[in-house]
C-alpha positions in Angstrom: 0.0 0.0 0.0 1.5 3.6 -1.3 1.3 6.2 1.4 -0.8 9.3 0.0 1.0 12.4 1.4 -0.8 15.4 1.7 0.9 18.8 0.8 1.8 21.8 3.4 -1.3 23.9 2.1 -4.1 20.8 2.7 -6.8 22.8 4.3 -7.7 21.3 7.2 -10.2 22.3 10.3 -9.7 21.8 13.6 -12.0 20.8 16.3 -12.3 23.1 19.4 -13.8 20.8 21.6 -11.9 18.0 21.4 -9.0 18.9 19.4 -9.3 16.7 16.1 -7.9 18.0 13.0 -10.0 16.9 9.5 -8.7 17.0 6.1 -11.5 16.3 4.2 -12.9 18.7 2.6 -16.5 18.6 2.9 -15.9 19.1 6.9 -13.5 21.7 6.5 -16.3 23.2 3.9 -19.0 22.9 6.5 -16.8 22.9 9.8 -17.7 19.7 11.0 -16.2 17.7 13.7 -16.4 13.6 12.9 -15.5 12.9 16.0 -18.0 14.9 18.1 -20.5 14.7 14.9 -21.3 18.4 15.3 -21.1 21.5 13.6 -19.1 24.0 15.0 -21.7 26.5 14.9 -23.7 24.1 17.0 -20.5 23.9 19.4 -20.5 27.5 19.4 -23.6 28.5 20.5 -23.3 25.3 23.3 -20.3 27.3 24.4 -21.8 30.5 24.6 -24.6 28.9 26.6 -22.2 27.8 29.3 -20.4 31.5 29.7 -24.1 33.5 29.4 -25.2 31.0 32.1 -22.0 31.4 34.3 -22.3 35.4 34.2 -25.8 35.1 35.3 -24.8 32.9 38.2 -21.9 35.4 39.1 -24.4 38.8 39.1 -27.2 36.1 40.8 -24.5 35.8 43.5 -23.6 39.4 44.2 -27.6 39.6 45.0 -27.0 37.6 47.9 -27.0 38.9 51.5 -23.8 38.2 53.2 
């Protein structure tokens, strides 16, 4: 079996979640994770779930009595 070698340029996309990198090109198209089968605008907004919700358990907090 030949060894394909892919050159310098090869697009590639990586996960942000889990760190994978992809070389085909319909997941670098559509930045798409095959190991966490999800979209990275799906990723995104799950991410930007987790900070809105910690910010509103911070100011939630500071509403406490001491």
């Amino acid at each position: 079996m030949t060894q394909r070698r892919l050159p310098l340029e090869a697009p590639s996309f990586t996960c942000r979640e889990c760190g994978f990198t992809s070389y085909n090109l319909n997941d670098v198209k559509h930045r798409y994770c095959g190991r966490c089968h999800k979209f990275m605008a799906e990723l995104r907004t799950a991410a930007d779930m987790r900070v809105a919700q910690q910010r509103f358990a911070d100011s939630y907090r500071k509403l406490l009595p001491k």
